[in-house]
Backbone as XML, in Angstrom:
<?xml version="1.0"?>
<chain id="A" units="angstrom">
  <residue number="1" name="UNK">
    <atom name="N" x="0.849" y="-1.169" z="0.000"/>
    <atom name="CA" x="0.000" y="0.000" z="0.000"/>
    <atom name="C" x="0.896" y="1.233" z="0.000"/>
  </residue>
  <residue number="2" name="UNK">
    <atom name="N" x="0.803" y="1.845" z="-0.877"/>
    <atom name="CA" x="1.369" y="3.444" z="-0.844"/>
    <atom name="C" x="1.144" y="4.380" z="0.009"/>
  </residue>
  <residue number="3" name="UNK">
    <atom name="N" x="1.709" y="5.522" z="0.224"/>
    <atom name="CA" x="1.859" y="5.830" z="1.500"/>
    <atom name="C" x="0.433" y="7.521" z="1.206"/>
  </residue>
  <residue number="4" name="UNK">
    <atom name="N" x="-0.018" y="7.129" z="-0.051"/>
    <atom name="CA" x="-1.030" y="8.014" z="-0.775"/>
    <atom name="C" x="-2.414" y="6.961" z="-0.520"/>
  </residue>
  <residue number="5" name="UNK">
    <atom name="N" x="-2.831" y="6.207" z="-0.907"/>
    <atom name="CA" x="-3.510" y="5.165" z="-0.748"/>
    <atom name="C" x="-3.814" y="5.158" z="1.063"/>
  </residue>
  <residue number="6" name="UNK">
    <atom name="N" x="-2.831" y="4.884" z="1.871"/>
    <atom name="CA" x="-3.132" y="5.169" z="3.566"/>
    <atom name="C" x="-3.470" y="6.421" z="3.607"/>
  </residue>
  <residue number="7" name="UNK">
    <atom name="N" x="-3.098" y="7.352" z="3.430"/>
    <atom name="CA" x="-3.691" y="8.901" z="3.569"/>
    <atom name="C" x="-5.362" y="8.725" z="3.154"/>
  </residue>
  <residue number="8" name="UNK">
    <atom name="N" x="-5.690" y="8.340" z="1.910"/>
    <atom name="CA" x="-7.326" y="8.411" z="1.505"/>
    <atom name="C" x="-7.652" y="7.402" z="2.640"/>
  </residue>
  <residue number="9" name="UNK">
    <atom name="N" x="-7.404" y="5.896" z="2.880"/>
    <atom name="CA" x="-8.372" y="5.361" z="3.366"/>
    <atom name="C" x="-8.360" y="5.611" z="5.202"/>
  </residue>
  <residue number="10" name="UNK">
    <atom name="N" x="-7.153" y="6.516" z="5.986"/>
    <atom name="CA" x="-7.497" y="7.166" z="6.716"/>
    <atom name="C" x="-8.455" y="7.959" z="6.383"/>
  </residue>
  <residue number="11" name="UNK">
    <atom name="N" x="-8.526" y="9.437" z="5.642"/>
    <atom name="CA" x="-9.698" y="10.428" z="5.591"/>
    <atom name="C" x="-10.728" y="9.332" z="5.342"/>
  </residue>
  <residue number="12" name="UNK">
    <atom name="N" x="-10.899" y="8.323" z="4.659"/>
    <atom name="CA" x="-12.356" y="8.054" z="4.482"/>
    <atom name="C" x="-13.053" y="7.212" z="5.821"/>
  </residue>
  <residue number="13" name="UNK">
    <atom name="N" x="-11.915" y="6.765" z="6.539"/>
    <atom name="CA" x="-12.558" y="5.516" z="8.039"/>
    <atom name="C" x="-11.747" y="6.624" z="9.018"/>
  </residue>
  <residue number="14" name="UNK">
    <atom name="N" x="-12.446" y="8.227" z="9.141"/>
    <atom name="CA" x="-12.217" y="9.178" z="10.149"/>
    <atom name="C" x="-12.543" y="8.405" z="11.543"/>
  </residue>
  <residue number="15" name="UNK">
    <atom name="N" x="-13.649" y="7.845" z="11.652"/>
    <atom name="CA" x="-14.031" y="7.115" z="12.880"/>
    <atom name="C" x="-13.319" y="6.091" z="13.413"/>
  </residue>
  <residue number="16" name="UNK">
    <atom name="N" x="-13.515" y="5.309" z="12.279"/>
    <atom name="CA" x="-12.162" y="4.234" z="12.713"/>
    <atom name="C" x="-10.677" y="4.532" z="13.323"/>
  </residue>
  <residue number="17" name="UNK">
    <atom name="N" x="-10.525" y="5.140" z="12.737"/>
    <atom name="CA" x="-8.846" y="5.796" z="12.843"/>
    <atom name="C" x="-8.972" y="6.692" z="14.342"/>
  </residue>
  <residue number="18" name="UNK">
    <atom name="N" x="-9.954" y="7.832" z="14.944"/>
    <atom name="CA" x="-10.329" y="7.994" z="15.996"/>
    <atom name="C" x="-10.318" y="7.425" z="16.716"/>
  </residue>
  <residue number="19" name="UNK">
    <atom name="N" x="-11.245" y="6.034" z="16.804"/>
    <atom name="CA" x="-10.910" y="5.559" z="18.040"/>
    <atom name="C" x="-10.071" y="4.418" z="17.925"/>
  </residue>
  <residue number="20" name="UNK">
    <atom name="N" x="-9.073" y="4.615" z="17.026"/>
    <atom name="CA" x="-7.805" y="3.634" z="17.538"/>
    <atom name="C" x="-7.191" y="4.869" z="18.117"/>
  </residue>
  <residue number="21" name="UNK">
    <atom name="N" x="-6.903" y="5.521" z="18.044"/>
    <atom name="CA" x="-6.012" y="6.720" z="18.791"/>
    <atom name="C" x="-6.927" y="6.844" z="20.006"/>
  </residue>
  <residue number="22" name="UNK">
    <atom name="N" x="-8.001" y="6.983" z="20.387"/>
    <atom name="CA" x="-8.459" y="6.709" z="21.409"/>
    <atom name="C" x="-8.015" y="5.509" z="22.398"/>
  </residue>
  <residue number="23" name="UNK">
    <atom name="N" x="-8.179" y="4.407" z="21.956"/>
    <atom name="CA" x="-7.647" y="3.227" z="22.573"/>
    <atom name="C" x="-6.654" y="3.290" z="22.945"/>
  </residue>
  <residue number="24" name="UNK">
    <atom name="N" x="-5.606" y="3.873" z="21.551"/>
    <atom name="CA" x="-3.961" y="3.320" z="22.384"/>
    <atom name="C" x="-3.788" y="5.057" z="24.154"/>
  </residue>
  <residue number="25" name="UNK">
    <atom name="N" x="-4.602" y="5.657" z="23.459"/>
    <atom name="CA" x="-4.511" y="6.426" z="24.561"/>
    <atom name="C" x="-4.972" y="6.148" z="26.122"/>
  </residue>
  <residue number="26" name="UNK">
    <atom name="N" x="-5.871" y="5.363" z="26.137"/>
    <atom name="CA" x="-6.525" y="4.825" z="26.879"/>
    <atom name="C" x="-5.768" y="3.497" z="27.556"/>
  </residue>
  <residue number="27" name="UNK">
    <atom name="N" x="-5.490" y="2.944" z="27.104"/>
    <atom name="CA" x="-4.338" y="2.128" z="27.007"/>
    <atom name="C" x="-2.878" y="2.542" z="27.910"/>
  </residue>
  <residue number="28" name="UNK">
    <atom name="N" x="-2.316" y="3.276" z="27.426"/>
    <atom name="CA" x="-0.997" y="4.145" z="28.150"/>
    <atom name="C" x="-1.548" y="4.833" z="29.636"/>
  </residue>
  <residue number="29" name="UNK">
    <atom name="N" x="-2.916" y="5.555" z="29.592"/>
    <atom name="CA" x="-3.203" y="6.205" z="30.640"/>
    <atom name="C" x="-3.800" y="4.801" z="31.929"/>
  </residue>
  <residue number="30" name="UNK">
    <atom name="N" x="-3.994" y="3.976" z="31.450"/>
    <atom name="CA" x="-4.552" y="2.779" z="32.219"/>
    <atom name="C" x="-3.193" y="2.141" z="33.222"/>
  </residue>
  <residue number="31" name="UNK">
    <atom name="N" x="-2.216" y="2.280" z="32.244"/>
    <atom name="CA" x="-1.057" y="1.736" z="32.601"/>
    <atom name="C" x="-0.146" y="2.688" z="33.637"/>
  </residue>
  <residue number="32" name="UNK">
    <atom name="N" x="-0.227" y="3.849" z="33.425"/>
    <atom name="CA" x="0.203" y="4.897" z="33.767"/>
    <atom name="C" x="-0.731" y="4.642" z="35.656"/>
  </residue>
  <residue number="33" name="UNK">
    <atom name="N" x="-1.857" y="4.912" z="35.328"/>
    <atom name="CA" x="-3.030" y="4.962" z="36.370"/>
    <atom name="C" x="-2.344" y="3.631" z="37.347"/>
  </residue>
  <residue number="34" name="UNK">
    <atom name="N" x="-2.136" y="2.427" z="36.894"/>
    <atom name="CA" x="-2.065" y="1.296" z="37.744"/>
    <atom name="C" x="-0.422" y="1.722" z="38.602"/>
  </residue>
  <residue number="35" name="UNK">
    <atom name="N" x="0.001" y="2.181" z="37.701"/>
    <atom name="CA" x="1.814" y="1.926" z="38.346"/>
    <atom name="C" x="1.597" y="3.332" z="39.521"/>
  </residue>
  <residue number="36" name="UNK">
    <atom name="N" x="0.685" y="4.435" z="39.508"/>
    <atom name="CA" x="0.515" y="5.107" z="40.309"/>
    <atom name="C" x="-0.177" y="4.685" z="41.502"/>
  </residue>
  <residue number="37" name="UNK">
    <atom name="N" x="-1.450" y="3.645" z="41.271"/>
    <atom name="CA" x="-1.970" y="3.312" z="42.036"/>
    <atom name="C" x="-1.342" y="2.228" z="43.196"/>
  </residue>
  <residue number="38" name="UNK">
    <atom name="N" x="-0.461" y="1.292" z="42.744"/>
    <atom name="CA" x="0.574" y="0.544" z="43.580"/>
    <atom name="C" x="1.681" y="1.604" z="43.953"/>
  </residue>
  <residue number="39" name="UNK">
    <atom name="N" x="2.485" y="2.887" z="43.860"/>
    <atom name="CA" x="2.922" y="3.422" z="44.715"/>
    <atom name="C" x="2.048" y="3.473" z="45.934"/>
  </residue>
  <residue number="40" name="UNK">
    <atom name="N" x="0.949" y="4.165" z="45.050"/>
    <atom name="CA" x="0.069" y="4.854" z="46.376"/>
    <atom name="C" x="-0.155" y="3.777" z="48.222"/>
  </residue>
  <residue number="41" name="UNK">
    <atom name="N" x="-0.209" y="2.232" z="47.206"/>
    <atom name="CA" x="-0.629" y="1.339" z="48.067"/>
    <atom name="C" x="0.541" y="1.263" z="48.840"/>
  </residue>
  <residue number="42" name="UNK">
    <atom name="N" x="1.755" y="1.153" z="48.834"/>
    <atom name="CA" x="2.785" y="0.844" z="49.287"/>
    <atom name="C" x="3.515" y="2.188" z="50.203"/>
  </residue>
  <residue number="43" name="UNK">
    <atom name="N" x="3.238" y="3.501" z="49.524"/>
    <atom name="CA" x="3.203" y="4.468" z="50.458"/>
    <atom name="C" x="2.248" y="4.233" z="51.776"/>
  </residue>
  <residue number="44" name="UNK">
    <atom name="N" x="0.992" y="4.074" z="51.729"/>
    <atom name="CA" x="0.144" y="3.660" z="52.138"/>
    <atom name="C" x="0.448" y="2.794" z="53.172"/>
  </residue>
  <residue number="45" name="UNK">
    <atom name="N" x="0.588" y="1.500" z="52.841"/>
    <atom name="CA" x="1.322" y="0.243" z="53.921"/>
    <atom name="C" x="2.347" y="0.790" z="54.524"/>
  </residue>
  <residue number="46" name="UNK">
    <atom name="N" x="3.081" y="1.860" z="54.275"/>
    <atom name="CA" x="4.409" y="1.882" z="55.054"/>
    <atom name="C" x="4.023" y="2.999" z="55.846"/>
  </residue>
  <residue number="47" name="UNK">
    <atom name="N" x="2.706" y="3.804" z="55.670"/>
    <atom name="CA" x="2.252" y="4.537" z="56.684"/>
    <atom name="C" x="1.550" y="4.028" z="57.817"/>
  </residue>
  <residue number="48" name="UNK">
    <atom name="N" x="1.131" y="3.007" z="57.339"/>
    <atom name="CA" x="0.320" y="2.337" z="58.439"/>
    <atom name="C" x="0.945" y="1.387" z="59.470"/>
  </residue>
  <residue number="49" name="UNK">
    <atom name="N" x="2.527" y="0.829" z="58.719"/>
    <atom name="CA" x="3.065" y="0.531" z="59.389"/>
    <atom name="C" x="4.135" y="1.197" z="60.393"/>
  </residue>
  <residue number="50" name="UNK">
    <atom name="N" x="4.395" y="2.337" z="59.914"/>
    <atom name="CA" x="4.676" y="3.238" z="61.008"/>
    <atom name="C" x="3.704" y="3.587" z="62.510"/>
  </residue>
  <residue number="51" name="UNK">
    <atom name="N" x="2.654" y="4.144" z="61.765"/>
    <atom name="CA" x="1.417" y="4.212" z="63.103"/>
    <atom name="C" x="1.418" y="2.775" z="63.722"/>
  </residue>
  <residue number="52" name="UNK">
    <atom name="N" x="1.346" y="1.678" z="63.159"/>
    <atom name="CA" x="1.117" y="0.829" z="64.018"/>
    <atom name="C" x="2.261" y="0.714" z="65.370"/>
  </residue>
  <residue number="53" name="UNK">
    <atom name="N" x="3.131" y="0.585" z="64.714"/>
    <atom name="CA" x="4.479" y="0.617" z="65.390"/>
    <atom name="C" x="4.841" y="2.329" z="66.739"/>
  </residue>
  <residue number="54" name="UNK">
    <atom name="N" x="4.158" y="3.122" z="65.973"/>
    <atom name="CA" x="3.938" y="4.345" z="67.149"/>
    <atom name="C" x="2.803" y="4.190" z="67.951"/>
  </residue>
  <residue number="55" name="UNK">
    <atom name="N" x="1.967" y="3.198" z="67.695"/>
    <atom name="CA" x="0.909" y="3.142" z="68.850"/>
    <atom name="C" x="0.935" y="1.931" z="69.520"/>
  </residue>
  <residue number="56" name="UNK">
    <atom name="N" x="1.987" y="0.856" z="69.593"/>
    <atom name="CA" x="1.580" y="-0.214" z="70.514"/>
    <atom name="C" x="2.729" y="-0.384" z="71.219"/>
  </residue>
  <residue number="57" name="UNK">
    <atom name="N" x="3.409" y="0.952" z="71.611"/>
    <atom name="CA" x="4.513" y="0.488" z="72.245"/>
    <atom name="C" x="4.571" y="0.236" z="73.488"/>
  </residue>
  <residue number="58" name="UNK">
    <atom name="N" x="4.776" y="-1.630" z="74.400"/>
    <atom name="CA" x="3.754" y="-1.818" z="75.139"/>
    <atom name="C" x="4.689" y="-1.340" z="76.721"/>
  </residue>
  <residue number="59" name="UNK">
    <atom name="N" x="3.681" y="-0.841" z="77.681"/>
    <atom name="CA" x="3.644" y="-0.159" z="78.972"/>
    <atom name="C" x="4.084" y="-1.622" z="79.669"/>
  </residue>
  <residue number="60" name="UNK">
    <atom name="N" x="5.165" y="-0.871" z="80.808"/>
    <atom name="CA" x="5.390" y="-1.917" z="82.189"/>
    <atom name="C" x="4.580" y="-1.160" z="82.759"/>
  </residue>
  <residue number="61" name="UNK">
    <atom name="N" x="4.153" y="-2.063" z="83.573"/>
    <atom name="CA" x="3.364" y="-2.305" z="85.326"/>
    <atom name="C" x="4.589" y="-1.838" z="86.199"/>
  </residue>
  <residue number="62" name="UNK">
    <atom name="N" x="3.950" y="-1.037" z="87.145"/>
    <atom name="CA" x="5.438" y="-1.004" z="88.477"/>
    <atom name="C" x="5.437" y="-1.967" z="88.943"/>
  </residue>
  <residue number="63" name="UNK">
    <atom name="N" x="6.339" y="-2.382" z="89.952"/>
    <atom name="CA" x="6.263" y="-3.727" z="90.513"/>
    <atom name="C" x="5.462" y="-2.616" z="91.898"/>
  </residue>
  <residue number="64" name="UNK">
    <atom name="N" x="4.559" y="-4.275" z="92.201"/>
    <atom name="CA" x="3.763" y="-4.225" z="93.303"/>
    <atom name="C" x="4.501" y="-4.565" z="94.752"/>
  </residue>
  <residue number="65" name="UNK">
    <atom name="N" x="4.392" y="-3.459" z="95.730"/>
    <atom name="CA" x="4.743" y="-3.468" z="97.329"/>
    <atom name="C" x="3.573" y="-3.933" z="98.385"/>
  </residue>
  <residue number="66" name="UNK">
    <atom name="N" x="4.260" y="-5.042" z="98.628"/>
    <atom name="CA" x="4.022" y="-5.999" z="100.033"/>
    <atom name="C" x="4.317" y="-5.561" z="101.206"/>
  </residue>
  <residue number="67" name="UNK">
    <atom name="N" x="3.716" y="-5.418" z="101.963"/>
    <atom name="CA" x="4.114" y="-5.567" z="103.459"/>
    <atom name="C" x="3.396" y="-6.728" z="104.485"/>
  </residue>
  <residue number="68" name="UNK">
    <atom name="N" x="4.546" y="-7.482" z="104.822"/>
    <atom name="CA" x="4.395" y="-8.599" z="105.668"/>
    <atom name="C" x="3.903" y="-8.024" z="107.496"/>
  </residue>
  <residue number="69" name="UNK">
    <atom name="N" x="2.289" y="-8.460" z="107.659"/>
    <atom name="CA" x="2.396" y="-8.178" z="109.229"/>
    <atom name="C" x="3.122" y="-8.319" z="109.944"/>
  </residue>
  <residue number="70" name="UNK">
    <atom name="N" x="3.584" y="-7.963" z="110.996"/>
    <atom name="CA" x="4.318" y="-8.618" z="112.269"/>
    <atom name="C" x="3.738" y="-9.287" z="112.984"/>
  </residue>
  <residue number="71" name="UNK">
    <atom name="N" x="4.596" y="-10.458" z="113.663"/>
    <atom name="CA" x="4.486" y="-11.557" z="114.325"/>
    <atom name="C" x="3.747" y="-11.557" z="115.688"/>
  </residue>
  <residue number="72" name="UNK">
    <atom name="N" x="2.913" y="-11.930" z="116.206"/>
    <atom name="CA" x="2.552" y="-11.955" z="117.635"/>
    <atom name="C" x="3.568" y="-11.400" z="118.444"/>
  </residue>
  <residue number="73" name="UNK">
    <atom name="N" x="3.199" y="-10.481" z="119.209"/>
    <atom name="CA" x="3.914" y="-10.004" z="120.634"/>
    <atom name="C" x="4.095" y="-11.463" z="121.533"/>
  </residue>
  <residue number="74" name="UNK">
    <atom name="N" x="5.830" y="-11.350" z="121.894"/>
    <atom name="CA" x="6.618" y="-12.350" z="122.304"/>
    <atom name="C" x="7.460" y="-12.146" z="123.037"/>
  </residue>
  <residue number="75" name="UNK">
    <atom name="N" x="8.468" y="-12.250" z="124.084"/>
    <atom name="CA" x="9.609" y="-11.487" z="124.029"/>
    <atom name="C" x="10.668" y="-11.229" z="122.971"/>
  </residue>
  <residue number="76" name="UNK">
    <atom name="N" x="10.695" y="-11.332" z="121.828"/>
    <atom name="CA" x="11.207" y="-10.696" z="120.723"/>
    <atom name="C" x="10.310" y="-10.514" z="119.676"/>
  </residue>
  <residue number="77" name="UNK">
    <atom name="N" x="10.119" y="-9.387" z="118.909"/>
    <atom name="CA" x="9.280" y="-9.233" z="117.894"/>
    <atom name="C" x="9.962" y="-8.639" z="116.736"/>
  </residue>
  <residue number="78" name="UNK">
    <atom name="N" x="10.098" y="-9.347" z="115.543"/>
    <atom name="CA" x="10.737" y="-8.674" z="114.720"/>
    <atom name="C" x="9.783" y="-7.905" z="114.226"/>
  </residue>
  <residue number="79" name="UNK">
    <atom name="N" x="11.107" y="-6.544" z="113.151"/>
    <atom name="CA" x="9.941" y="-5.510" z="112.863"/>
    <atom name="C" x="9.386" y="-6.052" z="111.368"/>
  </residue>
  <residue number="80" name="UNK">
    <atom name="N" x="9.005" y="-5.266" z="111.022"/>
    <atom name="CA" x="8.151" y="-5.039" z="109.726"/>
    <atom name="C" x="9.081" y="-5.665" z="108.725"/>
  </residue>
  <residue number="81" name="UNK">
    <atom name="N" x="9.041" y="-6.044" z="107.364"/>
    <atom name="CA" x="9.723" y="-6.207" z="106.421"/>
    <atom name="C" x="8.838" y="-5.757" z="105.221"/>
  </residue>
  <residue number="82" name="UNK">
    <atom name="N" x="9.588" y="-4.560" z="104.609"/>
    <atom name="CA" x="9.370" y="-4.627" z="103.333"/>
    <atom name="C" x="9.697" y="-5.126" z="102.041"/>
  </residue>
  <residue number="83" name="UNK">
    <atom name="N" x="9.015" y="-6.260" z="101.568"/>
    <atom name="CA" x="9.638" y="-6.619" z="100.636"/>
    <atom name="C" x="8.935" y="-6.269" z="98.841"/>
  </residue>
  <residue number="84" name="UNK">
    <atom name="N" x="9.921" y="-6.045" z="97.482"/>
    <atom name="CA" x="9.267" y="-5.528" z="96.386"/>
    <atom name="C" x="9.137" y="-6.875" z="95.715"/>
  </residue>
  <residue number="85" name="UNK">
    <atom name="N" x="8.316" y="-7.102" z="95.019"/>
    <atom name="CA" x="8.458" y="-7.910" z="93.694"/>
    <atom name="C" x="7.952" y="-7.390" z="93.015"/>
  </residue>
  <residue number="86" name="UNK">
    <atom name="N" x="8.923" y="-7.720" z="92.086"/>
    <atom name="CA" x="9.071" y="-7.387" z="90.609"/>
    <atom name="C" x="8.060" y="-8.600" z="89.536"/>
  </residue>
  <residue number="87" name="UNK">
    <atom name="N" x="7.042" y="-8.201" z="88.406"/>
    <atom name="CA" x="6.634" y="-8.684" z="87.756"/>
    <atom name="C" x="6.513" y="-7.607" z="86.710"/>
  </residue>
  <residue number="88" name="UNK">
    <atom name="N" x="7.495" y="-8.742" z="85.688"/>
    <atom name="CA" x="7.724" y="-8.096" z="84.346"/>
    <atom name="C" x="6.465" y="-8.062" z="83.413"/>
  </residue>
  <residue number="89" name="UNK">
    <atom name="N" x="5.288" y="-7.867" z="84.096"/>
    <atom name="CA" x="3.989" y="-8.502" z="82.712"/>
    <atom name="C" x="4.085" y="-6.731" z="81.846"/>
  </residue>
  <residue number="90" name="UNK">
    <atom name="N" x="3.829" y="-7.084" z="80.752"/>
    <atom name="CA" x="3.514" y="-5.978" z="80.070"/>
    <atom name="C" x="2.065" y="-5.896" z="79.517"/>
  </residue>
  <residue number="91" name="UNK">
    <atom name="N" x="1.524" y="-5.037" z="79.029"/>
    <atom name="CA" x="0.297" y="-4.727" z="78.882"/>
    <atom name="C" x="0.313" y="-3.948" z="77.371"/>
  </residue>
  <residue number="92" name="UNK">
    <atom name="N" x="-0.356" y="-4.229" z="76.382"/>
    <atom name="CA" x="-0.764" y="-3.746" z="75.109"/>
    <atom name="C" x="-1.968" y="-2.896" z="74.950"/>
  </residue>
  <residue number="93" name="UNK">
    <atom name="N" x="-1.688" y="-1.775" z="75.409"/>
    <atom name="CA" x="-2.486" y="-0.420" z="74.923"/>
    <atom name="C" x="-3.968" y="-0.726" z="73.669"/>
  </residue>
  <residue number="94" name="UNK">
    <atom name="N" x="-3.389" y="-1.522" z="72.996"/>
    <atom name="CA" x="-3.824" y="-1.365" z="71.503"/>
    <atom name="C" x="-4.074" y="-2.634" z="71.253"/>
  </residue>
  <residue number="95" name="UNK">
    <atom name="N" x="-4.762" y="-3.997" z="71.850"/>
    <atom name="CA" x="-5.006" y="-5.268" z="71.407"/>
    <atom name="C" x="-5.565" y="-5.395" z="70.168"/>
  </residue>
  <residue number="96" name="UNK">
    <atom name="N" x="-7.073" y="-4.486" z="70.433"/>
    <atom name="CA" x="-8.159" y="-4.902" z="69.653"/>
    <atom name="C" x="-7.386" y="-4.267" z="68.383"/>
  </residue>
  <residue number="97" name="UNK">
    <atom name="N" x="-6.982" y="-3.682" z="68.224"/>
    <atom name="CA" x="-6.213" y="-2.847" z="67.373"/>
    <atom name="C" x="-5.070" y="-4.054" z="66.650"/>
  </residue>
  <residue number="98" name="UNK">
    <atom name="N" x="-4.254" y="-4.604" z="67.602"/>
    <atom name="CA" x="-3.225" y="-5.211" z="67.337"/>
    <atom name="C" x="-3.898" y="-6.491" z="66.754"/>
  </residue>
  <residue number="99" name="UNK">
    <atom name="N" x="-4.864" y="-6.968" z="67.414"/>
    <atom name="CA" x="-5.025" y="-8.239" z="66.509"/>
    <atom name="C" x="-5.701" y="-8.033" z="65.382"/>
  </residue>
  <residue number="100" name="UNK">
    <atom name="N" x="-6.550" y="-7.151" z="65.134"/>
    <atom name="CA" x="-7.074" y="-6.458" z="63.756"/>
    <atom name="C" x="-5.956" y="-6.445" z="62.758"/>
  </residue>
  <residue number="101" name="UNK">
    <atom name="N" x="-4.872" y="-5.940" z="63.060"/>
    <atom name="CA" x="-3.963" y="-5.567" z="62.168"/>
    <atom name="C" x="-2.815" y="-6.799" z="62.147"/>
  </residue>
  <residue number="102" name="UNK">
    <atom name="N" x="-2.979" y="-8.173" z="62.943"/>
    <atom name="CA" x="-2.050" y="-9.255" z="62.873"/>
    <atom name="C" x="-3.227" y="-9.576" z="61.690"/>
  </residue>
  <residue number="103" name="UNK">
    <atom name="N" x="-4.600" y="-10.041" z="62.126"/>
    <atom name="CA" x="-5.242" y="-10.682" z="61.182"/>
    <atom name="C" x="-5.246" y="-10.061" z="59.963"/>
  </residue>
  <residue number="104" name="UNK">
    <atom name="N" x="-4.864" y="-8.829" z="59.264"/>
    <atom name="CA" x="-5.043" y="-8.438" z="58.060"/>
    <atom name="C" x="-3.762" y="-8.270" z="57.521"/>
  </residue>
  <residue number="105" name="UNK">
    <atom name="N" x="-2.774" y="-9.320" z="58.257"/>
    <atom name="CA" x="-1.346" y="-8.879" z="57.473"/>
    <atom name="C" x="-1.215" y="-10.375" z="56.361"/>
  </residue>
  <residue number="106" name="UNK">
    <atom name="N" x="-2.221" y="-11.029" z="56.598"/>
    <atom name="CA" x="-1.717" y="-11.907" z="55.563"/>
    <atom name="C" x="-3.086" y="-11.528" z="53.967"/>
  </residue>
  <residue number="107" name="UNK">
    <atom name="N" x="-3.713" y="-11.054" z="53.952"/>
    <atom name="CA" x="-4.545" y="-10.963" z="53.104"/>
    <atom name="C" x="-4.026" y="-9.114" z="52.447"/>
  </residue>
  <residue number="108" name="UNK">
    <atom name="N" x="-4.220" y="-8.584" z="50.827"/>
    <atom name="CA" x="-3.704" y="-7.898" z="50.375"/>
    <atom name="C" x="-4.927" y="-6.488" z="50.478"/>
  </residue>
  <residue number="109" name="UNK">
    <atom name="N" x="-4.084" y="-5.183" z="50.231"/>
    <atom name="CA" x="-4.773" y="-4.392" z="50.487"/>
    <atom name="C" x="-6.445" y="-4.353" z="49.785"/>
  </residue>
  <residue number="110" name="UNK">
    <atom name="N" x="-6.582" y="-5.385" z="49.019"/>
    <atom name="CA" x="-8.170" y="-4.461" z="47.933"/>
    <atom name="C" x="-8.769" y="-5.639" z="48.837"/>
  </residue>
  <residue number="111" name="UNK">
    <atom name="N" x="-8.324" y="-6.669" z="49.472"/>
    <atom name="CA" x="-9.796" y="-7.580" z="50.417"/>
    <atom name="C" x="-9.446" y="-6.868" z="51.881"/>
  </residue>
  <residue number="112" name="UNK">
    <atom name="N" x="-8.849" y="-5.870" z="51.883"/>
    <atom name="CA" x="-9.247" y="-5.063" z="53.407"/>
    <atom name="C" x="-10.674" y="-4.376" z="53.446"/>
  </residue>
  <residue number="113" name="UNK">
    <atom name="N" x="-10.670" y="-4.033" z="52.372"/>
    <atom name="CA" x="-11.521" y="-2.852" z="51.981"/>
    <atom name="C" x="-12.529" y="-2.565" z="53.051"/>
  </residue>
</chain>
């Protein structure tokens, strides 16, 4: 086909020829659209994984103070003893939170929705 011959049967299939230039445009902007849309997601996840990480940072308990009564009056009575124990339990601010966000780390962002 001559390069006179493509010129006419463009002008004559105006429509046709439209929306192929439509398509491939549509096409590029689709592609364009997706590779923006997975930044977004991944900006996204790494924001959330920051907050998560700034909100469950978990609290000690003080240790709890005992005091032991004293012994029956005797001729010797020892005194008082104070003694501390220490219990390391920690406590999570943010459970309901935390297990929400354990259970949705294995499934991908579009079935969070």
């Amino acid at each position: 086909m001559k390069k006179v011959e493509m010129l006419y049967w463009i002008a004559a299939n105006k429509l046709l020829t439209f929306l192929g230039v439509a398509l491939f445009a549509f096409f590029v902007a689709t592609i364009a659209l997706a590779v923006e849309n997975n930044d977004n997601a991944a900006a996204l996840q790494s924001c959330k994984d920051r907050l998560y990480a700034a909100t469950t940072t978990p609290t000690t308990v003080p240790p709890a103070e005992t005091t032991q009564a004293p012994a029956p009056a005797t001729t010797l009575t020892p005194e008082a003893t104070t003694t501390t124990t220490e219990e390391p339990t920690t406590t999570n601010e943010n459970t309901a939170a935390g297990r929400k966000r354990r259970s949705a780390e294995g499934k991908s962002w579009r079935q969070m929705g």
